[in-house]
FILO-877613 format. One record per residue (C-alpha): residue number from 1; z, y, x negated. Coordinates in Angstrom, 1 decimal. Example, Ala and Ser with C-alpha at 12.3 -4.5 7.8 and 13.67 -1.06 7.14 Angstrom:
residues 2
{k=1	w=7.8	v=-4.5	u=-12.3};
{k=2	w=7.1	v=-1.1	u=-13.7};
***
This chain:
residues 372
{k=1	w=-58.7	v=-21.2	u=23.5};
{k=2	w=-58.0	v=-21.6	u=19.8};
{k=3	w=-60.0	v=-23.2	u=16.9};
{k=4	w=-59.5	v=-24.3	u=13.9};
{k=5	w=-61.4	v=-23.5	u=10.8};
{k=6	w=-61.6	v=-25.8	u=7.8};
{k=7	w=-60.9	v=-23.6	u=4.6};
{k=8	w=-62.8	v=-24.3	u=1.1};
{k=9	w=-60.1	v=-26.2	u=-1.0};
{k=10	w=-59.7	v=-23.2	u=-3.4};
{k=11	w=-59.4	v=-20.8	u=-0.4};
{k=12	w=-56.4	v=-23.1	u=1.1};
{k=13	w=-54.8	v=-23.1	u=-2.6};
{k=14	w=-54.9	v=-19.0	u=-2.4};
{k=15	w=-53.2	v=-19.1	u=1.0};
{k=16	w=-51.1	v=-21.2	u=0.7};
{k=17	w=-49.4	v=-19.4	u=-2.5};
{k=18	w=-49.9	v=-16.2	u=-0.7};
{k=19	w=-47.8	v=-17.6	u=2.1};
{k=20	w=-44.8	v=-19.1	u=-0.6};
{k=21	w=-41.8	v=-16.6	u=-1.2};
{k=22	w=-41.1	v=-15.1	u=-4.4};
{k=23	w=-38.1	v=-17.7	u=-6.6};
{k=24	w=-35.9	v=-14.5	u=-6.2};
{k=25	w=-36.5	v=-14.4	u=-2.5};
{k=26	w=-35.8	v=-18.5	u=-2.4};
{k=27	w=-32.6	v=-17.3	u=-4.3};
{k=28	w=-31.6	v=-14.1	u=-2.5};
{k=29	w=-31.8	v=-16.3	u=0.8};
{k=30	w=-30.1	v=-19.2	u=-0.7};
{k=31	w=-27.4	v=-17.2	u=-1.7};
{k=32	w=-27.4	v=-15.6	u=1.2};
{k=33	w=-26.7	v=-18.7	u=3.7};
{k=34	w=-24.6	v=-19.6	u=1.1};
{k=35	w=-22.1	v=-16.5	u=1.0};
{k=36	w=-22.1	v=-15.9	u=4.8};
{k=37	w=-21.8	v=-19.6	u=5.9};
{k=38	w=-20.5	v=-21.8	u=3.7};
{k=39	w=-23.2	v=-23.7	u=3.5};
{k=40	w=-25.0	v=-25.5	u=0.2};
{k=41	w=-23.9	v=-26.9	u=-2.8};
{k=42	w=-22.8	v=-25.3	u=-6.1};
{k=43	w=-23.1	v=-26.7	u=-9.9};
{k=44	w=-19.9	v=-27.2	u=-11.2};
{k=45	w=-18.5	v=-25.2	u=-13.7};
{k=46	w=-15.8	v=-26.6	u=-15.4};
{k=47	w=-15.1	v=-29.4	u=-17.3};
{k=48	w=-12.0	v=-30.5	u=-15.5};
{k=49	w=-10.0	v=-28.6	u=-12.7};
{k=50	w=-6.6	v=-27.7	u=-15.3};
{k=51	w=-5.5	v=-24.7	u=-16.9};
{k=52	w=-7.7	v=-26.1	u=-20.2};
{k=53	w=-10.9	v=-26.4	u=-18.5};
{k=54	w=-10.1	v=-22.5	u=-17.6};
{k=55	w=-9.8	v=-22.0	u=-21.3};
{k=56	w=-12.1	v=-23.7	u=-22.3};
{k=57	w=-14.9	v=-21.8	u=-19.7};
{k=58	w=-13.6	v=-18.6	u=-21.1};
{k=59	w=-13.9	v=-19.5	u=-24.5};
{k=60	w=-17.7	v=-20.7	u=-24.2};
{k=61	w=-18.5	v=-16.9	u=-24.0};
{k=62	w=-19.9	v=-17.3	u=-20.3};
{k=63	w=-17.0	v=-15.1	u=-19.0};
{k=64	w=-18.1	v=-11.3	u=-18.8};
{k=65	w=-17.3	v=-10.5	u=-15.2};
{k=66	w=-13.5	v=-11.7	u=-15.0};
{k=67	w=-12.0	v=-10.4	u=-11.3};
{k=68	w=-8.3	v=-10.2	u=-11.1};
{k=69	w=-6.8	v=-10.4	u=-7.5};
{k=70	w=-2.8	v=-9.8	u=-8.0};
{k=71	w=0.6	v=-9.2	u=-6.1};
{k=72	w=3.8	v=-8.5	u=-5.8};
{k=73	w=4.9	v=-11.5	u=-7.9};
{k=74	w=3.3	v=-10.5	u=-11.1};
{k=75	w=5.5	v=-7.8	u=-11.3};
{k=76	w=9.2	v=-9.6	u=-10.1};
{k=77	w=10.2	v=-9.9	u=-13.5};
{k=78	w=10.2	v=-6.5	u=-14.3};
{k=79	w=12.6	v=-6.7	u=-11.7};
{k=80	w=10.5	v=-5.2	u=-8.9};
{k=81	w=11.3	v=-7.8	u=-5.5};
{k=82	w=8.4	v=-8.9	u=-3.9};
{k=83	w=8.2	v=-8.7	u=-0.3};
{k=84	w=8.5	v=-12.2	u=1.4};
{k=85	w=10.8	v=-14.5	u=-0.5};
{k=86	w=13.5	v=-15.6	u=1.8};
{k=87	w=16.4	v=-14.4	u=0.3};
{k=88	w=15.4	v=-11.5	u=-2.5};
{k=89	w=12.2	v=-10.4	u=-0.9};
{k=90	w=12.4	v=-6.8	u=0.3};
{k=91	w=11.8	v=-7.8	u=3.8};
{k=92	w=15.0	v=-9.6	u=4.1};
{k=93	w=17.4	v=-7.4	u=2.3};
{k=94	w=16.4	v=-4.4	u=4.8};
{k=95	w=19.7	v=-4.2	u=7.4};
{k=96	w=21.3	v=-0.9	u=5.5};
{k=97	w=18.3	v=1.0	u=6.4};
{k=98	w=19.3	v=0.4	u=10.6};
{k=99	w=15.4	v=-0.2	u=11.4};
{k=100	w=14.1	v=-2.0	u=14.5};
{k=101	w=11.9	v=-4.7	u=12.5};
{k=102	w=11.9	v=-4.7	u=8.4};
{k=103	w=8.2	v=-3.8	u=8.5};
{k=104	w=8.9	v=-0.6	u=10.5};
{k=105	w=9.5	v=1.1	u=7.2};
{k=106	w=5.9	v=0.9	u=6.5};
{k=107	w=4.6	v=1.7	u=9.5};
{k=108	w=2.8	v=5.0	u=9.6};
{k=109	w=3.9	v=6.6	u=12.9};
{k=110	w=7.3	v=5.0	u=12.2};
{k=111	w=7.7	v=7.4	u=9.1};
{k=112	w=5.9	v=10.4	u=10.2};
{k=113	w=9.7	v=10.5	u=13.1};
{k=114	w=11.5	v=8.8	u=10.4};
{k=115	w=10.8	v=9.3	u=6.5};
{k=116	w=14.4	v=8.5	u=5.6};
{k=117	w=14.9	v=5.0	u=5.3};
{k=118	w=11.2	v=4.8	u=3.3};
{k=119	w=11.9	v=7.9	u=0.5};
{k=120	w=15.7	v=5.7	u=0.1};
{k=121	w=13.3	v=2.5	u=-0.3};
{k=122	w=11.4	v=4.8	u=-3.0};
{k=123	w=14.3	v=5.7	u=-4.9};
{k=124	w=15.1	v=2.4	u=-5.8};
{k=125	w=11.8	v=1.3	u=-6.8};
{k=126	w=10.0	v=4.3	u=-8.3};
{k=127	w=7.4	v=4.2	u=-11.0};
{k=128	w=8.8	v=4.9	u=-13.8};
{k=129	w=11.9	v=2.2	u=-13.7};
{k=130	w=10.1	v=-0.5	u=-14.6};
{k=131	w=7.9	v=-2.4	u=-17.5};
{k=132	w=5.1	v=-3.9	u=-17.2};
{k=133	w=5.4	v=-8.1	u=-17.5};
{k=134	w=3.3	v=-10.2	u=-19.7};
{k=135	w=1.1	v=-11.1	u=-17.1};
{k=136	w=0.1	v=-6.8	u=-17.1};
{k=137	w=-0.7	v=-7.5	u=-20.8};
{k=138	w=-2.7	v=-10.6	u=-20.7};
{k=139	w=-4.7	v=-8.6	u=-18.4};
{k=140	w=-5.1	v=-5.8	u=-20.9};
{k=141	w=-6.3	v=-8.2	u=-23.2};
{k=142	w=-8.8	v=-9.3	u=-20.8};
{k=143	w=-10.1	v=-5.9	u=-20.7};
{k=144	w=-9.8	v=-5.6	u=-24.5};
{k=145	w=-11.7	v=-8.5	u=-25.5};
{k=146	w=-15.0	v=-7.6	u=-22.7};
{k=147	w=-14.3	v=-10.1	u=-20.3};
{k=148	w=-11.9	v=-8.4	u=-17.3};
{k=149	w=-14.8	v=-6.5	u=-14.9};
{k=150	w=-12.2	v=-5.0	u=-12.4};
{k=151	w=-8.6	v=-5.9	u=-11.2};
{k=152	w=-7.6	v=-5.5	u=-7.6};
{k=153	w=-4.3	v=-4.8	u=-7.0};
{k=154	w=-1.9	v=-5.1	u=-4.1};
{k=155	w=1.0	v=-3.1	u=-5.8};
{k=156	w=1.7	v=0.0	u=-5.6};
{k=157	w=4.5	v=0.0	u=-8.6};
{k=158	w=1.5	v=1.6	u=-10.9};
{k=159	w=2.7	v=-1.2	u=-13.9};
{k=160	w=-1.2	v=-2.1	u=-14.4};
{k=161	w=-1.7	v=1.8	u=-15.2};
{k=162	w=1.5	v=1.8	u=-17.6};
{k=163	w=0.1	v=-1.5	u=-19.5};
{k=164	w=-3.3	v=0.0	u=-20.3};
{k=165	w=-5.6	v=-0.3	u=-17.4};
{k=166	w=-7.7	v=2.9	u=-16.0};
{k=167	w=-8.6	v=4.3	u=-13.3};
{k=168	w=-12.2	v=2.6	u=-13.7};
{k=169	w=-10.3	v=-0.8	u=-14.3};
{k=170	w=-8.4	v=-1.0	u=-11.1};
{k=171	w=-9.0	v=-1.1	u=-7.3};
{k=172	w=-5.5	v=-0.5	u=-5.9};
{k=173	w=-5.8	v=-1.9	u=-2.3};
{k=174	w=-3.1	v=-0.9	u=-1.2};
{k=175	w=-2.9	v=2.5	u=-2.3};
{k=176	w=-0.3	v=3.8	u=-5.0};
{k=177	w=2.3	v=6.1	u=-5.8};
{k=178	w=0.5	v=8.1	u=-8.5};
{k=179	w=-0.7	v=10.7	u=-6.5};
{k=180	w=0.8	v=11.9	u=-2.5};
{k=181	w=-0.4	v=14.3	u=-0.3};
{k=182	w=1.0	v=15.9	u=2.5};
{k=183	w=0.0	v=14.4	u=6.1};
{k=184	w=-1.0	v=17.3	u=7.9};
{k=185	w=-4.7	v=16.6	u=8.7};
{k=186	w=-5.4	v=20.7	u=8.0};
{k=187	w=-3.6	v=20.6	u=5.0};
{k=188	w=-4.2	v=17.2	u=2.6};
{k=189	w=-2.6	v=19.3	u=-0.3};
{k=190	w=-2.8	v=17.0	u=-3.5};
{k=191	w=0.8	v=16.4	u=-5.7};
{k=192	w=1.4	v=14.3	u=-8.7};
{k=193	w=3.5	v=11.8	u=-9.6};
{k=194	w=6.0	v=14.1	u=-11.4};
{k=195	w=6.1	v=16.3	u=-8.1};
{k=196	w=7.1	v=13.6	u=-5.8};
{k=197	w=9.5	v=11.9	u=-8.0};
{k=198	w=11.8	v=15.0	u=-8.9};
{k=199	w=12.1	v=15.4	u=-5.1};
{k=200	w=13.3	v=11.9	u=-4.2};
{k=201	w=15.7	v=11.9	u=-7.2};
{k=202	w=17.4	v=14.7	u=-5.6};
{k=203	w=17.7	v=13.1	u=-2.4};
{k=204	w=14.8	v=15.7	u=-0.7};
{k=205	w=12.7	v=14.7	u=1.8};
{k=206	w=9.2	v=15.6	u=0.4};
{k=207	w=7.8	v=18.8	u=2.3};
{k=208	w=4.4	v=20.2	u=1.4};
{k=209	w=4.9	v=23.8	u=-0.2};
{k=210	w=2.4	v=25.3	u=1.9};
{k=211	w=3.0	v=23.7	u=5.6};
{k=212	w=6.1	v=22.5	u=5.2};
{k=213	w=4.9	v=19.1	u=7.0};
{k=214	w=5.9	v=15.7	u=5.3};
{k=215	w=4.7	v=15.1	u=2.3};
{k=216	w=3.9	v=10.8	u=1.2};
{k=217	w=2.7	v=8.8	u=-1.8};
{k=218	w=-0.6	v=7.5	u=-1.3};
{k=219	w=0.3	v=4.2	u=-0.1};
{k=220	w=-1.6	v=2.1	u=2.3};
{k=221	w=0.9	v=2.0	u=5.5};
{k=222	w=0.3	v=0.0	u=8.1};
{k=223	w=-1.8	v=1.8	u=10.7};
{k=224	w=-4.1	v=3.2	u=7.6};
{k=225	w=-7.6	v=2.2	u=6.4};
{k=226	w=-7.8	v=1.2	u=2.7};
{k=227	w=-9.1	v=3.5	u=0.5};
{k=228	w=-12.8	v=3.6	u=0.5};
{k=229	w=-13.5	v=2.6	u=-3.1};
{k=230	w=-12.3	v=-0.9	u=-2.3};
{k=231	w=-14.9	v=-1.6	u=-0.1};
{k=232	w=-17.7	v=0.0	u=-2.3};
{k=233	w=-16.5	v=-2.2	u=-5.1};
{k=234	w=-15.7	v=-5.3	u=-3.6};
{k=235	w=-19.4	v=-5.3	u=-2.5};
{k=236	w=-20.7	v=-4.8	u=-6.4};
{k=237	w=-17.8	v=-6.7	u=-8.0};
{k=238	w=-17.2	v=-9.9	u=-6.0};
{k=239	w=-21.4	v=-11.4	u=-5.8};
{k=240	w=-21.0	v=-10.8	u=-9.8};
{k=241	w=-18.1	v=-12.2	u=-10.5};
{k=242	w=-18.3	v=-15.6	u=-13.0};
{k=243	w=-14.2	v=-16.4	u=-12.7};
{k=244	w=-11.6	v=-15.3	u=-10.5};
{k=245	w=-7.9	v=-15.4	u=-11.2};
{k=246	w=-5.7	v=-14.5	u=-8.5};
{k=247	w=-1.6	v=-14.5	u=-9.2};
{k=248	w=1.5	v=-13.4	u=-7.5};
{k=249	w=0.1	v=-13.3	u=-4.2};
{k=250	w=0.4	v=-15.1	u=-1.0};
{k=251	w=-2.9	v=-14.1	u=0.3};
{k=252	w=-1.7	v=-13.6	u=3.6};
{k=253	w=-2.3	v=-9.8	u=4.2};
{k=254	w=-6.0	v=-9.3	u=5.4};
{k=255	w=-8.8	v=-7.9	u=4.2};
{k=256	w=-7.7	v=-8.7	u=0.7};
{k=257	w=-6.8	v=-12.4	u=1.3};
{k=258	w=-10.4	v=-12.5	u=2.3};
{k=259	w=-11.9	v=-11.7	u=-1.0};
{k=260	w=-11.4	v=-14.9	u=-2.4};
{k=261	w=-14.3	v=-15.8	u=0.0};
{k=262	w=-16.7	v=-13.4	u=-1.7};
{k=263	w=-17.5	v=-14.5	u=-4.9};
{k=264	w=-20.8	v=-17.0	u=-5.2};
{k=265	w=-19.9	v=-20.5	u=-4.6};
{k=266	w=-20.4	v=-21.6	u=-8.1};
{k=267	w=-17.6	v=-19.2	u=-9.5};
{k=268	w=-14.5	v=-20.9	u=-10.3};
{k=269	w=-11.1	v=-19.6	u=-9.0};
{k=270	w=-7.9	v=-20.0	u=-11.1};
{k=271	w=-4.3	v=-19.8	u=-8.9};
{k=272	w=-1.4	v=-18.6	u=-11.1};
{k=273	w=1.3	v=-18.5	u=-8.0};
{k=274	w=4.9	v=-20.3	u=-7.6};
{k=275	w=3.1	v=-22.0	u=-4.4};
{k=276	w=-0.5	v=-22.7	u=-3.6};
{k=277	w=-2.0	v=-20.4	u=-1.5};
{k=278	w=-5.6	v=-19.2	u=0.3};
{k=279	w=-6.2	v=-22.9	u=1.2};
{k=280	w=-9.2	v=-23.6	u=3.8};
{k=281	w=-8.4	v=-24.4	u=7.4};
{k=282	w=-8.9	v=-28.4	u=7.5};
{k=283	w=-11.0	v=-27.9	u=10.8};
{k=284	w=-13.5	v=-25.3	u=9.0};
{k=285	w=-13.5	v=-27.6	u=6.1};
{k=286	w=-14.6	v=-30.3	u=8.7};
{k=287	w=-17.5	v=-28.2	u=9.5};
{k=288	w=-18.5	v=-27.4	u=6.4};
{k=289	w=-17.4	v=-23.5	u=6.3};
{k=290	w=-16.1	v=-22.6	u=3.1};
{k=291	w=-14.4	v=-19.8	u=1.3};
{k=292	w=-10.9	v=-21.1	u=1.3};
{k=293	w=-9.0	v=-22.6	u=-1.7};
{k=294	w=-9.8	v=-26.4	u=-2.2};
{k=295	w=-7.3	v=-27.2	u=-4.7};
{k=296	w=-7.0	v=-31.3	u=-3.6};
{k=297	w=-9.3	v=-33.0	u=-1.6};
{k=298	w=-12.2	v=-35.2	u=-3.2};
{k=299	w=-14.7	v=-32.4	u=-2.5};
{k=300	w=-12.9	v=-30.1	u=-5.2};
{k=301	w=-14.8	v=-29.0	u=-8.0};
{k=302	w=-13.6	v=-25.2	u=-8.4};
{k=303	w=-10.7	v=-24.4	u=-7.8};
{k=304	w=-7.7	v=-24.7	u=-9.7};
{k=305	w=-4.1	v=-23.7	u=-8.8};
{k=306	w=-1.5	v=-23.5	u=-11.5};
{k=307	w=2.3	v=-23.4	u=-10.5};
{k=308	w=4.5	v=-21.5	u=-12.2};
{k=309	w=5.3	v=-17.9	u=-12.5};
{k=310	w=3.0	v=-15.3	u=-13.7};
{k=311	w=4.1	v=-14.8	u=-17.1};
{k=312	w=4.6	v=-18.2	u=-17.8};
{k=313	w=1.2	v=-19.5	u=-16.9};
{k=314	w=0.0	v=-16.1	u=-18.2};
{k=315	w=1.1	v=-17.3	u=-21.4};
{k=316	w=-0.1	v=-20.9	u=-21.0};
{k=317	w=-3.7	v=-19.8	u=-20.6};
{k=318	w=-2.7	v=-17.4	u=-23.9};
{k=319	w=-1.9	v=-20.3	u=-26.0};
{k=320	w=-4.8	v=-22.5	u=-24.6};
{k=321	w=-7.2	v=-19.4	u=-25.8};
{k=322	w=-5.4	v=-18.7	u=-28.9};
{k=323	w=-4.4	v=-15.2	u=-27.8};
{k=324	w=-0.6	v=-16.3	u=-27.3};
{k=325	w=0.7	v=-14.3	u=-30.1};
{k=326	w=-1.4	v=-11.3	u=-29.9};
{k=327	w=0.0	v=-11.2	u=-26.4};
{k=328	w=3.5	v=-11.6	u=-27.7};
{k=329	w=2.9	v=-8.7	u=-30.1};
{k=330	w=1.1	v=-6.5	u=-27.5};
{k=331	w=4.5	v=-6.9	u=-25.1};
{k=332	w=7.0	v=-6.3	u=-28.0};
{k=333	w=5.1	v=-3.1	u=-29.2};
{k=334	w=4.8	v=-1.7	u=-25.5};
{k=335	w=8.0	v=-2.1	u=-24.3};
{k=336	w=9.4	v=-1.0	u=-27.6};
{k=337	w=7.0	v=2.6	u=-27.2};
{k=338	w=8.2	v=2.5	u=-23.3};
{k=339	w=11.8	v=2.5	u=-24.5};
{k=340	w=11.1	v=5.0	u=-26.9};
{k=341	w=9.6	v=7.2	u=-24.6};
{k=342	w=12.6	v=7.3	u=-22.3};
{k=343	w=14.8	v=7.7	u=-25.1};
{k=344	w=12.9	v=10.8	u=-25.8};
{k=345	w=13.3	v=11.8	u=-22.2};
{k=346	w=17.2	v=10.8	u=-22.1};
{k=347	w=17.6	v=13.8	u=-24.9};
{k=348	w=15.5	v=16.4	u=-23.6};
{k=349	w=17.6	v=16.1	u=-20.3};
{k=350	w=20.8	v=16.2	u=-22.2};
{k=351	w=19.2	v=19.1	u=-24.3};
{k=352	w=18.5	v=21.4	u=-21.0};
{k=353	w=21.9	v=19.9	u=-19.2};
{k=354	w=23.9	v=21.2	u=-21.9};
{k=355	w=21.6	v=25.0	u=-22.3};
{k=356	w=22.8	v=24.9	u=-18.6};
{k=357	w=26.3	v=24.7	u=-19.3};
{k=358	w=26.4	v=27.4	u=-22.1};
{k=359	w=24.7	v=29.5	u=-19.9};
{k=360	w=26.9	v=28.8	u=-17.2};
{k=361	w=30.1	v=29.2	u=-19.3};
{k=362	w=28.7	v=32.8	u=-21.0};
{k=363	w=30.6	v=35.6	u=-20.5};
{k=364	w=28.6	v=38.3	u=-18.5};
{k=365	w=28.4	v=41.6	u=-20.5};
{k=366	w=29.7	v=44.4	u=-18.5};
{k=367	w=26.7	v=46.7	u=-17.3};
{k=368	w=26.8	v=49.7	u=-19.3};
{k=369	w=28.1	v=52.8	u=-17.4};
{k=370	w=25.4	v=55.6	u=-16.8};
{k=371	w=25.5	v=59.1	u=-18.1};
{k=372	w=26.5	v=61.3	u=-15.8};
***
C-alpha cells in the first residue's frame, strides 16, 4: 500500500533540482552514447567538405589537438614500397625469398625457424637509406607551429624520427626498428640501432651476445600485441582530438583502422590517400552506427577525402595555409644536412678502410733476438 504526499511548491522545486544531473554529467553521458554507439548528432565544423574548408578550420586557431594517423604510403617516395599495391607493393614482389604465403615473413613463429628471408627483407629497406618525404615535414611543421598533439604511425622505416618528431610525438603502432631485443623470454637484452644494422650489412644473422638466441628489431609481427603505450594514448589522445588527418593508409589492418572511430563525433577527418578508404558499412550506416568514413552520401558533414599522393596534397594543404614555402625550405635544408651527414660517413669509412690497408701492407719488424 503506497501513498502519495503532496509536497509544498518550494519543497518540489528543491527536489526536483536535487534529482537533475550535473551539465557535465548530461555531457559525459551524451558523449558517451555517442562514442560507443553511434548515436546523436554533431555541429558541423567546417565550412565546406574540401581541402580549403580544412585550411581554413586550421587557420581560425581552433586546431591545438591535430592527430595524425599514417602509412606506408607517406613514405613510397622516399622510395620505401608499401605493402599492398598490386604490382610494387612488397607483398607481391616476395617469390625470391621461397616462402609459403608473402605474409609468412612477418609472422612471428615463422621467423623464430626461419630469420633468413626477413634480415634479407631488412637489408634492403633499413633505416638509414632513406629521406624523409614532404609529407614527414608538413608534419613537423604541425608540431612546430602547436597544433600536431601526437602522430600514430604504422611504419616502422623510423622517417618521422629522422624529420624531427620525438619520442613524445609519436606512437609507432607497429613497433620500429630503432631499438631490437633478443627473443629469449629470460633474456630481453636491449640493442640499438647501430648494433643491429652493422650485423645485417654483413650478412649475420643477429644473435644476442649473451644467449646466443635470435636477436629482432622491435617490430610488431604478426602473432604480437602492440606496444602498450598505444593503447594508453589512444585512450587520452583520440576523445581530445579537434582534427584528424589520416594519409597513406588503407585502414585495413585492425586495431589501428579502428581509431578513426574514436575521436568525438564533431571532429573532422581529412583523407590524404590515392583511394578513399575507412568508409562505413552501408548496412551499419542504415542503422545508424557510425564511426566509418562518410565521404559522399547526403548525411556527410565531416569528412573529407582528398586523392592524391601524400606529398602532393601535403603540399596543397601548405599552400592553402600559406606554409608552402616554409615547407619547401624545411625539405631542401634537411635533405641537404641528411646528405651531408652521409658524406661525412662515406669519408670516415674510406679513412678506416684505407688505415686497414697500411696496416695490412706493413712490414712486420723482426722480434728482437734475446740475450743469451
Amino acid at each position: 500500500h503506497f501513498s502519495f504526499v503532496e509536497l509544498p511548491k518550494e519543497e518540489e522545486e528543491e527536489r526536483e533540482e536535487e534529482l537533475t544531473p550535473e551539465p557535465e554529467v548530461m555531457d559525459f553521458l551524451r558523449n558517451l552514447f555517442s562514442s560507443t554507439l553511434g548515436l546523436g548528432s554533431a555541429d558541423k565544423v567546417l565550412d565546406e567538405l574540401t581541402l580549403d574548408g580544412v585550411a581554413q578550420y586550421i587557420k581560425s586557431g581552433k586546431c591545438k589537438n591535430i592527430l595524425c594517423m599514417v602509412g606506408a604510403g607517406i613514405s613510397t617516395s622516399a622510395g620505401i614500397p608499401d605493402f599492398r599495391s598490386p604490382e610494387t607493393g612488397l607483398y607481391a614482389n616476395m617469390q625470391k625469398y621461397n616462402l609459403p604465403y608473402p605474409e609468412a615473413i612477418f609472422q612471428i613463429d615463422y621467423f623464430k625457424k626461419h630469420p633468413e628471408p626477413f634480415f634479407a627483407l631488412a637489408k634492403e629497406l633499413y633505416p638509414g637509406q632513406f629521406k624523409p618525404t614532404i609529407c614527414h615535414y608538413f608534419m613537423k611543421l604541425l608540431k612546430d607551429k602547436g597544433h600536431l598533439r601526437r602522430c600514430y604511425t604504422q611504419n616502422i622505416d623510423t622517417l618521422e624520427r629522422v624529420a624531427g618528431l620525438e619520442g613524445d610525438d609519436l606512437i609507432e603502432a607497429h613497433g620500429t626498428f630503432f631499438t631490437s631485443h633478443c627473443v629469449s623470454f629470460c633474456c630481453r637484452q636491449e640493442y640499438n640501432l647501430d648494433w643491429m644494422r652493422d650485423k645485417i650489412f654483413s650478412e649475420d644473422i643477429p644473435r644476442c651476445d649473451k644467449c646466443s638466441s635470435l636477436v629482432k628489431p622491435d617490430i610488431v609481427f604478426f602473432g604480437e600485441s602492440l606496444p602498450v603505450r598505444f593503447f594508453t594514448s589512444m585512450k587520452m589522445d583520440f576523445p581530445r582530438c579537434d582534427l584528424l588527418i589520416i594519409m597513406g593508409t588503407s585502414l585495413q589492418v585492425q586495431p589501428f583502422a579502428g581509431l578513426v572511430g574514436r575521436v568525438s563525433k564533431g571532429c573532422p577527418r581529412l583523407l590524404i590517400n590515392m583511394e578513399k578508404a575507412g568508409q562505413a558499412d552501408p548496412l551499419f550506416g542504415l542503422l545508424g552506427f557510425g564511426g566509418g568514413m562518410d565521404f559522399d552520401s547526403e548525411k556527410a558533414y565531416r569528412d573529407v577525402a582528398h586523392i592524391s599522393t601524400c606529398d602532393d596534397g601535403c603540399l596543397a594543404l601548405a599552400e592553402l595555409l600559406g606554409w608552402k614555402v616554409e615547407l619547401e625550405e624545411l625539405v631542401k635544408q634537411e635533405h641537404a644536412r641528411i646528405d651531408g651527414q652521409e658524406k661525412e660517413k662515406e669519408k670516415v669509412g674510406e679513412s678506416k678502410g684505407a688505415a686497414a690497408e697500411v696496416s695490412a701492407a706493413a712490414p712486420v719488424a723482426p722480434e728482437p733476438k734475446k740475450e743469451e
